[in-house]
N, C-alpha and C positions, 0 to 999 in steps of 0.2 A: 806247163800247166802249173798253176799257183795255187795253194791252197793254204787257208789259214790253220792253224794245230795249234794245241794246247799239251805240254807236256803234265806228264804223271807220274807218278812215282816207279821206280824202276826203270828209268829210261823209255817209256814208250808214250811217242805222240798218238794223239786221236785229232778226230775232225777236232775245229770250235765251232761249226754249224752244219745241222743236219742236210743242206741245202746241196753241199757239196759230192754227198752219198753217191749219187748216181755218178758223177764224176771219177771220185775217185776206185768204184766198181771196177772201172775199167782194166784197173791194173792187177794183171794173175799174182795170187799169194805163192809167195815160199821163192818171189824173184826176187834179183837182187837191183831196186834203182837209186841214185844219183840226185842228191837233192842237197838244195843251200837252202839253210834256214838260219832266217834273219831275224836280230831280237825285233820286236814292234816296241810303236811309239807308249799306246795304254791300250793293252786288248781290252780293259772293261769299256773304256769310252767307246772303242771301234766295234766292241760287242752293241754298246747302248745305240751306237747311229744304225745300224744295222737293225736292233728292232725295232728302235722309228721307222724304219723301212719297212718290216714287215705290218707294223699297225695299220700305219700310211696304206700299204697295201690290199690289206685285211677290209679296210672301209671302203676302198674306192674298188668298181668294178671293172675286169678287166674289158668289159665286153662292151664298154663304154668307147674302148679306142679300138675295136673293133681285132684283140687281142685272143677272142675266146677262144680260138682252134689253136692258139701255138700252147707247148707243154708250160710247167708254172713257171719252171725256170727262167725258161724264154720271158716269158711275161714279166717277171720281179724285174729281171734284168732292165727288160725295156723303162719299166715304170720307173727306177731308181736311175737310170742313167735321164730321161726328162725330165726326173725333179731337180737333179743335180745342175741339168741346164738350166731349168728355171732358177733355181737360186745362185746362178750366177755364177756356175764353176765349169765352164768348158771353154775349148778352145776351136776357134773357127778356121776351116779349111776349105784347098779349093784343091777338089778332084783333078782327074786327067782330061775332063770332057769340058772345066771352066767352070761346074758348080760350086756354090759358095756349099758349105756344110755345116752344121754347128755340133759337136759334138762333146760326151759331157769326159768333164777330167776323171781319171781316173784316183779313186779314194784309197789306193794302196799302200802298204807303207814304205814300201819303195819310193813312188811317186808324189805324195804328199807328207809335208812338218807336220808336228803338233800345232803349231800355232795355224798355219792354212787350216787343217783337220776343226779346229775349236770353231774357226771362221765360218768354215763349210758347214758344219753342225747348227749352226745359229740362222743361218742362213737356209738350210734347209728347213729347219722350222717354220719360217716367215712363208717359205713358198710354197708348208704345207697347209698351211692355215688360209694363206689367199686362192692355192688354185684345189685342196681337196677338200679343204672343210669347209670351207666359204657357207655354207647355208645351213650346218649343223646346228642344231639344237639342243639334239640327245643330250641330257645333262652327263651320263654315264662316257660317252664317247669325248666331250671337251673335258673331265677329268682326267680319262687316260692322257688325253692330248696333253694337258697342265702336265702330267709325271714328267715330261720328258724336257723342260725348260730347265 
């Protein structure tokens, strides 16, 4: 299980996003686990895509792709890994049964540079603007949208 942390002072990491809460519940206090932690590339940038995510998220409904019964997690998930494909970052595969798949890269920092990451960022904007906001008007919603260029 991966999870991003932000160190503090005294030696002790915490989440960097409350999303991962439930997740990381899982694990009983006062155990002892086994974990590599790796510098990242810019937590503020990968913090910044990530709440384009949530914005992105925030406007579009999930009950549009017929999402509403799974928990939100589930849901972010699914939405962030389509936009990812939409703007161009996944890689295509073929199951055991011959189907084609398309599925979205993964944005971690393990698996993604800076420079891809910058790519993929710019990129997801283009694809948030043609396939989420496509018909917005809301003056207040295209500024937030502007914050994030």
């Amino acid at each position: 299980m991966q999870f991003d942390l932000v160190k503090h002072p005294g030696g002790v990491f915490a989440l960097a996003d409350d999303i991962d809460l439930p997740r990381i519940n899982r694990f009983k206090t006062g155990v002892t686990y086994t974990a590599e932690i790796k510098l990242t590339r810019n937590p503020l940038f990968h913090k910044k895509m990530f709440a384009f995510f949530a914005f992105c998220f925030e406007y579009w409904a999930a009950d549009k792709a017929g999402y509403e019964c799974s928990d939100e997690y589930t849901q972010k998930e699914e939405f962030r890994k389509n936009l990812t494909i939409l703007a161009g970052f996944s890689d295509v595969v073929t199951t055991i049964k011959g189907e084609v798949r398309v599925r979205a890269k993964s944005l971690s920092y393990a698996n993604m540079k800076a420079d891809e990451f910058e790519r993929c960022y710019r990129s997801m904007i283009n694809a948030a603007i043609k396939h989420v906001f496509a018909n917005t008007k809301d003056h207040s919603i295209l500024n937030r949208l502007q914050a994030f260029f």
